[in-house]
N, C-alpha and C positions, 0 to 999 in steps of 0.2 A: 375684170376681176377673175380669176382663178378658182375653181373650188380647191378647198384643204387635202381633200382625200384624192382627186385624179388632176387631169389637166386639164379639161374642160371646163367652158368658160361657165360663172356662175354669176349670179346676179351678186345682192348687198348682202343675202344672208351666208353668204362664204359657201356655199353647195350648190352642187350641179343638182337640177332635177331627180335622176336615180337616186343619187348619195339622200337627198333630200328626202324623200321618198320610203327611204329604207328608212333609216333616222326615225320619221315617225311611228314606221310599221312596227319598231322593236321596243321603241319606248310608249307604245299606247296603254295607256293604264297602269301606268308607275306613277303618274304622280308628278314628272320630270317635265314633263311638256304639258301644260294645262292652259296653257294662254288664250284657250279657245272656250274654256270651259270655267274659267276662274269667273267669278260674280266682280262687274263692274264698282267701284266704289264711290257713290254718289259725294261727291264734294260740296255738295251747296246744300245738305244735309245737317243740319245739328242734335246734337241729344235735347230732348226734353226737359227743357229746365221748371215747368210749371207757370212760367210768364206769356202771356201774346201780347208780340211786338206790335201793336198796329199800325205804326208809321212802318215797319220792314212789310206788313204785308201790301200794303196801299203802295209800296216803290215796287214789291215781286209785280202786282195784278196790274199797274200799268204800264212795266216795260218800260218804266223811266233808267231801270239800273238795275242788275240783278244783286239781289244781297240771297246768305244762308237763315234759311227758314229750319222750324222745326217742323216734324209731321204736322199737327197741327195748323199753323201759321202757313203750310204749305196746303190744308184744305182748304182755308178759308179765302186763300189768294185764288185758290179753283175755283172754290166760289162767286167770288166776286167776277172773274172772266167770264164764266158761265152765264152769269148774273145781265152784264153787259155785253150778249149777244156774242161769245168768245166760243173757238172750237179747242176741240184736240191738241190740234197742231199751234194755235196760238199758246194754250197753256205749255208745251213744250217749249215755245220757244223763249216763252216772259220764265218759267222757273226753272228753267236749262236741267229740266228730266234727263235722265241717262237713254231713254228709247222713248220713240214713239210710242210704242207698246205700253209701255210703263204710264204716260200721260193718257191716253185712252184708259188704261184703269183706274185710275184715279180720277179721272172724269166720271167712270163709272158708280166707284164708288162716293163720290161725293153726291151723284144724282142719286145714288139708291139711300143714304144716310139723310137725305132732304138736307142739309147746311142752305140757308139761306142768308144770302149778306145783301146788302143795303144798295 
C-alpha cells in the first residue's frame, strides 16, 4: 500500500510514518483524533431499572453465559465470585469488564461496601 500524501510504502492506515506522524502532531487537541482518549463503552452495561435479575446474576457469576447486568446485578455477580474463592481476573472474565483495571476496582469496591452473597 501506498501512502496518500508521498510514495512511500504505508501500512493499512493509508500514511507513511512521517506523514503519520505530522497528522497527529497538528491535530493534538482538536478534538479530531481522540481514539486514544475517547472512554471505552461498556456494552454489557444496562441502565437501572430498579429490578435484580437473580437468575442474569447466577448466569454472570458462573460463567455459564455472559448476559447485561445493571451496576447493581453487576456487584452482586462480584460478590458471589468473590464469595466462591474468585479473583480479579476471574470476575473480568465471567462479566466481560472493559479493563482489567476497571474489575480490580470493583473488586475493590465491592470488598470495601461488605456486599455478601450466599
Amino acid at each position: 500500500m501506498k501512502c496518500d500524501e508521498c510514495s512511500a510504502r504505508a501500512r493499512a492506515r493509508k500514511k507513511c510514518e512521517s506523514h503519520y506522524r505530522r497528522m497527529m502532531r497538528t491535530q493534538r487537541g482538536r478534538g479530531k483524533v481522540t481514539r486514544w482518549t475517547d472512554k471505552i463503552p461498556d456494552l454489557w452495561l444496562i441502565p437501572e431499572d430498579g429490578v435484580t435479575d437473580e437468575l442474569a446474576v447466577e448466569l454472570a457469576a458462573s460463567g455459564e453465559r455472559r448476559v447485561r447486568l445493571t451496576h447493581n446485578e453487576r456487584r452482586l455477580a462480584t460478590a458471589h465470585i468473590l464469595a466462591h474463592d474468585g479473583t480479579p481476573s476471574l470476575v473480568y472474565e465471567r462479566l466481560g469488564l472493559t479493563s482489567m483495571s476497571a474489575a480490580r476496582s470493583l473488586v475493590e469496591r465491592v470488598r470495601a461496601s461488605d456486599i455478601h452473597y450466599r
